[in-house]
Wavefront OBJ file of the C-alpha trace (Angstrom):
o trace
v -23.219 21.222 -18.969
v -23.543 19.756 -15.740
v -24.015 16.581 -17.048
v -20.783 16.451 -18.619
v -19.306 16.669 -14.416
v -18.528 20.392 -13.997
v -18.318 21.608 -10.532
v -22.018 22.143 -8.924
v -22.222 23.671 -5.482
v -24.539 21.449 -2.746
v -26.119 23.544 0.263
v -27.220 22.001 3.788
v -30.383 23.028 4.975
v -30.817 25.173 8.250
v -30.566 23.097 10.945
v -32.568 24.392 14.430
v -31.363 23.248 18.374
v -34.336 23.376 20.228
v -34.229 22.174 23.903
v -38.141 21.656 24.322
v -40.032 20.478 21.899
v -42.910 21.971 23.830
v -41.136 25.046 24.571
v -41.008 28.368 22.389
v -38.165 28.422 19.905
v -35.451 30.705 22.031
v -32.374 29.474 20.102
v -31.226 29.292 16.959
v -28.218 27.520 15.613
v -27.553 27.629 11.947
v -24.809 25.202 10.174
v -24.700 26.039 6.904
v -22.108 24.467 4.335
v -21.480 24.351 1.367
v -20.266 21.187 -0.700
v -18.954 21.552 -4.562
v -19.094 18.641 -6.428
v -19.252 17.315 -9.796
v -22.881 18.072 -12.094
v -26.186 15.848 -12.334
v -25.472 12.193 -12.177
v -21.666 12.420 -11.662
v -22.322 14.230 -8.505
v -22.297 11.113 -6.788
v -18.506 10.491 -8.155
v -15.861 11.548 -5.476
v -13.550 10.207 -3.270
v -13.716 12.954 -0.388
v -10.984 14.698 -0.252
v -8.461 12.027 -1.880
v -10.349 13.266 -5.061
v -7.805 15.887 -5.522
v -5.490 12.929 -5.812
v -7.289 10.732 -7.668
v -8.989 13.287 -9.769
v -11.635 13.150 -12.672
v -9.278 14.097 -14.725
v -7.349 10.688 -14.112
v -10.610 8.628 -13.937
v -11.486 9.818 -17.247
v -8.586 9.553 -18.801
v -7.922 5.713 -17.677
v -12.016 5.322 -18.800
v -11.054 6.872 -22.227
v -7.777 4.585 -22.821
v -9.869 1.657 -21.927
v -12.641 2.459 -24.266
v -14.808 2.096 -21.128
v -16.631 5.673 -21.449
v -20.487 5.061 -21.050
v -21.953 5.182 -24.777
v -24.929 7.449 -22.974
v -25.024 8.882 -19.234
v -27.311 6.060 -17.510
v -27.829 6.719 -13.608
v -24.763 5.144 -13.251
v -22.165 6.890 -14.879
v -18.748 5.023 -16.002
v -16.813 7.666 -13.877
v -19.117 7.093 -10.919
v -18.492 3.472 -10.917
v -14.300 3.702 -10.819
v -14.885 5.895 -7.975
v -17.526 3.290 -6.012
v -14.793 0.631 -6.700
v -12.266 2.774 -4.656
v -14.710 3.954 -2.241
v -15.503 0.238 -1.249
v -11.640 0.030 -0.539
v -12.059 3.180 2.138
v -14.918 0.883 3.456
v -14.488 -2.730 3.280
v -16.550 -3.637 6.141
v -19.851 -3.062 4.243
v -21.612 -4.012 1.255
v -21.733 -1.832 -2.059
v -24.773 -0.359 -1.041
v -23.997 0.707 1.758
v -20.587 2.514 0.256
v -23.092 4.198 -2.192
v -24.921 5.614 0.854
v -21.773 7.070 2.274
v -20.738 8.771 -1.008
v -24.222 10.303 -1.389
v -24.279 11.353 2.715
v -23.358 14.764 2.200
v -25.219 15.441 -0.902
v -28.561 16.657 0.697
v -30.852 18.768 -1.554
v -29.074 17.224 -4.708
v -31.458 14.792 -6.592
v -29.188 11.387 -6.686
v -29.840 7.878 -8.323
v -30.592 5.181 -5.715
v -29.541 2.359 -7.350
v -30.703 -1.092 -6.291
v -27.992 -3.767 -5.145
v -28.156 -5.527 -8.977
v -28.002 -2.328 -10.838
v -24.460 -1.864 -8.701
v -22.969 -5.026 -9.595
v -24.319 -4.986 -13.389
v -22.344 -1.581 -13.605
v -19.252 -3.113 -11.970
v -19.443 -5.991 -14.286
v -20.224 -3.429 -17.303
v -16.992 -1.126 -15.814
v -14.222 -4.519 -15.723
v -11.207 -4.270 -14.373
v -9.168 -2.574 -17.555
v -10.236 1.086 -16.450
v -8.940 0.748 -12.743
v -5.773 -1.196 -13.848
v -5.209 1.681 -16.127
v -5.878 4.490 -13.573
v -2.870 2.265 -11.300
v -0.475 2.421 -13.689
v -1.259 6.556 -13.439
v -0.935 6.822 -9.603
v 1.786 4.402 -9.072
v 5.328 5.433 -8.334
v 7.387 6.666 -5.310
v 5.500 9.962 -4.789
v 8.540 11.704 -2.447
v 10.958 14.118 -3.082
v 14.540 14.273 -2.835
v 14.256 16.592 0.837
v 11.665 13.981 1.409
v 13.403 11.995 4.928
v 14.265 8.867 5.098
v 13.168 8.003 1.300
v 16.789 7.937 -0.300
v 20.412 6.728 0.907
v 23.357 8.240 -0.669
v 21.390 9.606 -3.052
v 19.465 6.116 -4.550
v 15.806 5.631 -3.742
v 15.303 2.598 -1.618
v 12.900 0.244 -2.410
v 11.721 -3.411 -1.293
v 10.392 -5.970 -3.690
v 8.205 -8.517 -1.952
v 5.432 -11.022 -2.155
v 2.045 -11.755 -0.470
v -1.236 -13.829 -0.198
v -4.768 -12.439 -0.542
v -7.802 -14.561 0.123
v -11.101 -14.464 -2.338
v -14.169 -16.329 -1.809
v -14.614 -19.629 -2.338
v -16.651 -20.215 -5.708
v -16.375 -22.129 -8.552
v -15.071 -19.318 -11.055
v -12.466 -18.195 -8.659
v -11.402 -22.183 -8.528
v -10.887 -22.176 -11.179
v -7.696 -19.622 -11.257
v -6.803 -19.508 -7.839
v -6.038 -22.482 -5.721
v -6.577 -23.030 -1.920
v -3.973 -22.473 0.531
v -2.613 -25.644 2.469
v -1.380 -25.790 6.273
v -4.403 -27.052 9.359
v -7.360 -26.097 7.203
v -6.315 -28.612 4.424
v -8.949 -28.092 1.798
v -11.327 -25.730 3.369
v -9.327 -22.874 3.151
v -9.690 -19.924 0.819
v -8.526 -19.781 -2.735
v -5.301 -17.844 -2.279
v -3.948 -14.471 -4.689
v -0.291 -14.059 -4.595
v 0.427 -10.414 -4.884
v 3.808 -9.085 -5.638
v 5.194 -5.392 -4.932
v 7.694 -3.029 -5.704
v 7.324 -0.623 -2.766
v 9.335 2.539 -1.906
v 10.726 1.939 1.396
v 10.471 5.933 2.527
v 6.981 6.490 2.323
v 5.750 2.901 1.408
v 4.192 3.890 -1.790
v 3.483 1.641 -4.553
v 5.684 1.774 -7.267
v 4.653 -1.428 -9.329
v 2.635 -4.425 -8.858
v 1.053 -7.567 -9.857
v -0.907 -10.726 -8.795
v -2.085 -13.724 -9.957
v -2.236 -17.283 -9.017
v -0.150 -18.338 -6.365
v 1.093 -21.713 -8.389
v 3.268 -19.556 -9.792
v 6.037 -18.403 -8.063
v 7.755 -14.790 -6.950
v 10.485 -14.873 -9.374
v 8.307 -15.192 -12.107
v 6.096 -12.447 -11.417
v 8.901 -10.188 -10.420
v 9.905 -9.968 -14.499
v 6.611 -7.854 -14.406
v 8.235 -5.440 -12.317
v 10.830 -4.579 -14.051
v 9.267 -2.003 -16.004
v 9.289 0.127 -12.373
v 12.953 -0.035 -11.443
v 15.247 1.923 -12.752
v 18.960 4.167 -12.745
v 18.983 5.741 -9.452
v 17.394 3.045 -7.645
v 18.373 0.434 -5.306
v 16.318 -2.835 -4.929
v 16.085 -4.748 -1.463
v 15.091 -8.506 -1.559
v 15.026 -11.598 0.374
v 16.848 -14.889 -0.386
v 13.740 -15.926 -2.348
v 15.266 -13.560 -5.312
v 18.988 -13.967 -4.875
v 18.766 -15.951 -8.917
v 21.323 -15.299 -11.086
v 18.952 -14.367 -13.964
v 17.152 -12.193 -11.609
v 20.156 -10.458 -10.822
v 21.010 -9.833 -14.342
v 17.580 -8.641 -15.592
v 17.494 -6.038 -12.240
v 20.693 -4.743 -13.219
v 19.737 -4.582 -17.110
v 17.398 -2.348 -15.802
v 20.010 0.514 -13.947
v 19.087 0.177 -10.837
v 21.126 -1.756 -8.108
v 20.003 -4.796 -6.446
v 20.759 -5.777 -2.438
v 19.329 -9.261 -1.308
v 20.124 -11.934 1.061
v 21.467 -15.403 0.178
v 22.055 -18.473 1.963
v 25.131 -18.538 4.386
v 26.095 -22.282 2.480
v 25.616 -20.119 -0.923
v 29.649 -20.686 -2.592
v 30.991 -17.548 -3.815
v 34.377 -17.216 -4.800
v 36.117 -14.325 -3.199
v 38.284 -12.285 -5.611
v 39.764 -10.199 -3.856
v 39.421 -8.208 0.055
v 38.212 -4.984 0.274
v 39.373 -2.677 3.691
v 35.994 -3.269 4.922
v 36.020 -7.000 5.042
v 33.589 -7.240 1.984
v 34.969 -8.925 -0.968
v 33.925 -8.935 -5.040
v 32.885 -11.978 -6.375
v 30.204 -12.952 -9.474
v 27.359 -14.124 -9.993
v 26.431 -15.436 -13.304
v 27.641 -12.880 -15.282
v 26.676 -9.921 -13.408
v 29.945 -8.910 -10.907
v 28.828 -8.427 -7.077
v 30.138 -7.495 -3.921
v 29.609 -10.314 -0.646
v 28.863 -9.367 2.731
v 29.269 -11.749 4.904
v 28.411 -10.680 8.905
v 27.254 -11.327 11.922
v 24.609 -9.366 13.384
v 24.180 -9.143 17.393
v 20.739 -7.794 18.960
v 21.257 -7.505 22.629
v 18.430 -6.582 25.245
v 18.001 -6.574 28.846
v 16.748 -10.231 28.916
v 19.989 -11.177 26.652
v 21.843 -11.312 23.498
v 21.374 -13.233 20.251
v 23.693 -13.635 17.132
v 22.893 -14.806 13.764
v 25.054 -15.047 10.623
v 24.088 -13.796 7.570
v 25.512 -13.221 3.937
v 24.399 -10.387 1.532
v 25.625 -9.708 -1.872
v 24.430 -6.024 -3.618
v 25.481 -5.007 -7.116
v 27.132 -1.810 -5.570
v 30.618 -2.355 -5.957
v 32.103 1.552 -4.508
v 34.518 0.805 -1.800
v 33.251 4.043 -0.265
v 30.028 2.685 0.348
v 30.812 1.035 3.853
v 29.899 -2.551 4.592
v 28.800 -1.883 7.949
v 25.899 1.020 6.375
v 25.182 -1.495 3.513
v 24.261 -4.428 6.363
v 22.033 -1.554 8.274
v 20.705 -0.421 4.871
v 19.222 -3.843 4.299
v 16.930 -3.667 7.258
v 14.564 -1.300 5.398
v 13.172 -4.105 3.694
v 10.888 -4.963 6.573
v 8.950 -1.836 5.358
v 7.219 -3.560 2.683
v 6.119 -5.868 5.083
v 4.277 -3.156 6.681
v 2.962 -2.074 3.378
v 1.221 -5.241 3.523
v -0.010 -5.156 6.835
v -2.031 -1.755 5.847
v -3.634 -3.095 2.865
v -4.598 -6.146 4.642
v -4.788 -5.157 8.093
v -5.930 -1.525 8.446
v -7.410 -1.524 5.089
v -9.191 -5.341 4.390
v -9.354 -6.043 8.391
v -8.171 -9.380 7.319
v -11.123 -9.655 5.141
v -11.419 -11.960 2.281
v -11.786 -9.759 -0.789
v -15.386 -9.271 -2.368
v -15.478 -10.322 -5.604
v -16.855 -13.668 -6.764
v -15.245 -14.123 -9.993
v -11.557 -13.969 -11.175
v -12.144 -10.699 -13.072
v -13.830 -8.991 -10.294
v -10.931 -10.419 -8.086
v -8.723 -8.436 -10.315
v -11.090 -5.268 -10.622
v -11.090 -5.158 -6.591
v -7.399 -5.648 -6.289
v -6.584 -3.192 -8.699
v -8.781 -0.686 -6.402
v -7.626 -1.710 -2.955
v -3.782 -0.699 -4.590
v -5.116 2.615 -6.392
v -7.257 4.005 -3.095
v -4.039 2.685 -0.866
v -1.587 4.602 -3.305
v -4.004 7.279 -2.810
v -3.797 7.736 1.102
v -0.338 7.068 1.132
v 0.492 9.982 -1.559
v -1.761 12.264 0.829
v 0.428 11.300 3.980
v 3.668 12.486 1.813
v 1.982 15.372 0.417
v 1.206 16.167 4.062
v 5.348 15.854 5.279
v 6.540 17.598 2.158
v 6.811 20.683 4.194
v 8.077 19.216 6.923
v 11.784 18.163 6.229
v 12.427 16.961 9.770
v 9.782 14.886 9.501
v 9.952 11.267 8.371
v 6.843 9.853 6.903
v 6.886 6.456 8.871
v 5.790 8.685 11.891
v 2.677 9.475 9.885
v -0.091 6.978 11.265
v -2.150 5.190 8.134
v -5.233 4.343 10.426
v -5.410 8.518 11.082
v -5.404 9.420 7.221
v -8.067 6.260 6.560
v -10.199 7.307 9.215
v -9.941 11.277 8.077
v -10.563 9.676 4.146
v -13.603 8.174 5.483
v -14.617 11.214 7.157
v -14.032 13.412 4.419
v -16.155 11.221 1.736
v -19.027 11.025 3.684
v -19.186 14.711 4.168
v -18.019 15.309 0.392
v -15.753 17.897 1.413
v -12.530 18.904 -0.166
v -13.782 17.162 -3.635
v -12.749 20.181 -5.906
v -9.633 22.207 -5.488
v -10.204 25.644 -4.263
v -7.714 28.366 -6.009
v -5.548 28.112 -3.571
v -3.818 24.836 -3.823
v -3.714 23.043 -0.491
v -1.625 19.922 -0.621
v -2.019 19.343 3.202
v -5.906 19.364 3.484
v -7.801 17.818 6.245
v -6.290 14.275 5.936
v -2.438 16.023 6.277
v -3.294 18.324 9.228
v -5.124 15.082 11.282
v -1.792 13.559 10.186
v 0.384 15.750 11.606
v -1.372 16.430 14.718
v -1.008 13.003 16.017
v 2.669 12.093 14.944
v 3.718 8.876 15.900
v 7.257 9.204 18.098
v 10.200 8.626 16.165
v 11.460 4.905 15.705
v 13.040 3.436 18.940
v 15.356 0.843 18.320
v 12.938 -2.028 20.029
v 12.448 -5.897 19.873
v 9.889 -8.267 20.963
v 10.221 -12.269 21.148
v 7.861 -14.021 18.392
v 5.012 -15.345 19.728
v 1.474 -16.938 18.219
v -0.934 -13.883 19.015
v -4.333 -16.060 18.194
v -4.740 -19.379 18.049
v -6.468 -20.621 14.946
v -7.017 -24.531 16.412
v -6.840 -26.118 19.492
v -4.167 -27.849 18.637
v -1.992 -24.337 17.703
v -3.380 -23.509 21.480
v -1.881 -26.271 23.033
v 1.626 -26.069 21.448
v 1.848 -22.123 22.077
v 0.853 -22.766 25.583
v 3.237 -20.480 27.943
v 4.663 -18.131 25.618
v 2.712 -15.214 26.394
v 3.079 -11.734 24.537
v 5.726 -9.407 27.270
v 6.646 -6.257 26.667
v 9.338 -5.246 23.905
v 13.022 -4.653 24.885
v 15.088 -1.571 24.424
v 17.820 -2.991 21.642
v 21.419 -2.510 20.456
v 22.769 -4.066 17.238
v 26.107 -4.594 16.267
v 27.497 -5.618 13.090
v 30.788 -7.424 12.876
v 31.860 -8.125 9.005
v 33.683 -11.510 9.274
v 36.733 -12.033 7.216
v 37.616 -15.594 8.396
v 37.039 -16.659 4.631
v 40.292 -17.513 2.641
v 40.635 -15.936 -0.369
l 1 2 3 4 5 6 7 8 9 10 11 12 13 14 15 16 17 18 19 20 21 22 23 24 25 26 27 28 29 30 31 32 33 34 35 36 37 38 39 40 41 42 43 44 45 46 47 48 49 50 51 52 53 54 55 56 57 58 59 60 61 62 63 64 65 66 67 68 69 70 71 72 73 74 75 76 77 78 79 80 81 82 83 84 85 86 87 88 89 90 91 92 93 94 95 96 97 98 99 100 101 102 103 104 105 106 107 108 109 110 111 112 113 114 115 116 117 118 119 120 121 122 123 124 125 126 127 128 129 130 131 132 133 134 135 136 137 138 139 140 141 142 143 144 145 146 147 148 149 150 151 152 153 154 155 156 157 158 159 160 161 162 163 164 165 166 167 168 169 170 171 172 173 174 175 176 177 178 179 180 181 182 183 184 185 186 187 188 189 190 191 192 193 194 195 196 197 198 199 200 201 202 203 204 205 206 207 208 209 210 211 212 213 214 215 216 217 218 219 220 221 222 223 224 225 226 227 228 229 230 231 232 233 234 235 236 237 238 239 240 241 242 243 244 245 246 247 248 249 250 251 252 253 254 255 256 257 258 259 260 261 262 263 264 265 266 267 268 269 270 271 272 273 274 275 276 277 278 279 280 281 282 283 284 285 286 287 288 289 290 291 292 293 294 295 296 297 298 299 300 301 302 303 304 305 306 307 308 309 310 311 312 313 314 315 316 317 318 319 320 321 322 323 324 325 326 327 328 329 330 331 332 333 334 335 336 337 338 339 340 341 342 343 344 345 346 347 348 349 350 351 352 353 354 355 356 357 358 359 360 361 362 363 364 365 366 367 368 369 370 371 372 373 374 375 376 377 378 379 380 381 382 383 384 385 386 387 388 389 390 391 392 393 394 395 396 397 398 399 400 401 402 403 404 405 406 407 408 409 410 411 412 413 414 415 416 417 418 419 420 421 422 423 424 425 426 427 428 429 430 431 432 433 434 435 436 437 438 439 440 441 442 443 444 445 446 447 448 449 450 451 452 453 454 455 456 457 458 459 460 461 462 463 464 465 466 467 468 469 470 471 472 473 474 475 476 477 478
């Protein structure tokens, strides 16, 4: 029965403090625990405590729809591979082995496989990438509540819809899908991945992505995404997507769709609104133009730029002024980003040395991100005050990391917990809510001499206190 991965309980041994190793014993100190974790070989199968997210049930079930179920339990179980895969994302700093020796740390007194470095990739190779694709598609999606701060405005959820670039190693196989990136390095950069995201702004979960080669571009990958947007939802974009087609294929889909265009971009004004906004079209989808100028103004100064939105919403009684503040929310994809490649990667290149292990990791990376970030909104549910952008992603990785090597909190007790460890660390260390603050851009590390020599005397200061004001110009004839 245990074989099959019901729960088996895992108990430390006695541990003794003793002073003097010459000396008589005179003190005892006894630590016992214990751990509960799946049976036999598919003990070694858990993500810590993010297992009650990502739970066997889902593994399995993704395994099963695949057709990627092991025909017989080997010493590497299909389940135990999905959950190496998104251990490694937990810690990318080390080599497979090495993750195996973390998720097996707290399984003392449990006999456990030790599997050599070949045996791990032959069973990642054996796994593919179709299992932890499918277990995405189960985890993905906004993951907040309507009490849930910050996540909706006037009662759509805001999302972002952006792309990025991922490096993988430089082999042949990956060549030959990915291309290198161009700028200094020329050709001795990395082949590049261009990832694209639909990302709720309010607690920066993942509701849809894809990747692929970056010679294709971020329109065309964005028809993948439609699938995740829908009635109820509003999209924000750069004025990389401002296409008509795009525009028409968001809409087809129910939700609304706010992006930037260029201030030279000619659209007839129909009409005048109160506000200053006007209606206009574009293609055959009818839209309402923002046009404004935007002031940020600091102790060291002031600085205005122009800029020109168009959104599907057409209610007068949405204010132009809100709308214009609204579409500043898009910078929290960006952040997104910066956690899976930052805080996550480290700025890493991925691992994998072929295209479908470049999509097996990727497909990982997003399911054990999606993972943390569903804990940190689990973790503000009960706290309605609270927005989740205070909650600090480097805290919840480094209590994830924590929790796996310990294997605690793998199986649900009775009573259902949806704080855990990860949540209280989380709360406990709140980041202070969002000043309104500014900082001049400036290159942080040179990557040549020649970058070193042009950046020479802009040095990083100190960021400003900031005020922004919005003034919707209406110097356009109709």
């Amino acid at each position: 029965m245990h074989e099959w991965g019901s729960g088996a309980p895992v108990k430390e041994g006695v541990l003794q403090d003793i002073l003097d190793p010459g000396a008589p014993l005179t003190t005892d100190s006894v630590i016992t625990r214990v751990v509960t974790v799946a049976g036999g070989r598919f003990a070694p199968g858990h993500l810590g405590e993010l297992t009650r997210i990502v739970g066997f049930d889902l593994v399995d079930a993704g395994l099963t729809e695949t057709g990627k179920v092991q025909a017989r339990v080997r010493d590497l179980p299909s389940r135990v591979v999905v959950y190496l895969l998104l251990a490694a994302g937990l810690f990318a700093e080390v080599g497979f082995g090495q993750v195996w020796q973390r998720m097996i740390a707290g399984l003392d007194g449990l006999a456990v496989a030790t599997p050599t470095a070949g045996a791990l990739a032959q069973a990642r190779r054996r796994s593919g990438p179709a299992p932890l694709r499918a277990l995405f598609d189960l985890l993905r999606g906004p993951a907040a509540g309507l009490a849930t701060k910050g996540v909706y405005w006037r009662g759509l959820l805001v999302t972002a819809l952006d792309g990025t670039m991922m490096c993988c190693p430089d082999t042949a196989a990956n060549l030959q899908v990915y291309h290198r990136g161009g700028g200094f390095h020329g050709g001795t950069g990395y082949p590049m991945v261009r990832l694209l995201a639909l990302v709720a702004c309010g607690t920066r979960t993942v509701i849809d992505a894809t990747f692929g080669a970056s010679s294709v571009g971020e329109t065309t990958y964005t028809l993948d995404l439609l699938r995740g947007m829908r009635r109820g939802m509003i999209v924000l974009a750069d004025r990389n997507f401002a296409s008509q087609a795009l525009l028409a294929a968001v809409r087809e889909t129910g939700a609304h769709l706010l992006v930037r265009v260029k201030n030279s971009r000619n659209l007839p004004v129909c009409a005048r609104l109160p506000d200053g906004s006007y209606p206009s079209r574009m293609g055959s989808v009818e839209v309402r133009v923002l046009c404004c100028e935007i002031t940020i103004t600091t102790s060291a100064g002031s600085r205005s730029e122009t800029c020109k939105l168009v959104t599907t919403l057409l209610d007068p009684d949405c204010p132009a002024t809100e709308i214009v503040r609204l579409y500043h929310d898009r910078w929290e994809i960006e952040t997104a980003f910066l956690e899976l490649k930052s805080t996550i990667l480290g700025g890493r290149v991925l691992r994998a040395r072929t295209p479908r292990g470049v999509e097996q990791e990727i497909y990982a990376l997003l399911v054990t991100y999606q993972a943390l970030r569903v804990a940190i909104t689990d973790a503000t549910l009960g706290c309605p005050d609270v927005d989740p952008d205070r909650a600090s992603f480097t805290i919840a990785l480094n209590a994830a990391r924590d929790q796996l090597i310990h294997a605690a909190g793998v199986i649900e007790t009775t009573v259902v917990d949806l704080v855990g460890i990860i949540g209280e660390r989380v709360l406990d260390h709140l980041m202070p809510a969002r000043r309104l603050r500014t900082n001049p851009r400036v290159v942080k590390r040179a990557i040549s001499k020649f970058v070193a020599s042009t950046a020479r005397g802009r040095t990083r200061g100190p960021s400003l206190e900031a005020t922004i004001a919005i003034n919707i110009l209406t110097d356009i004839d109709p």
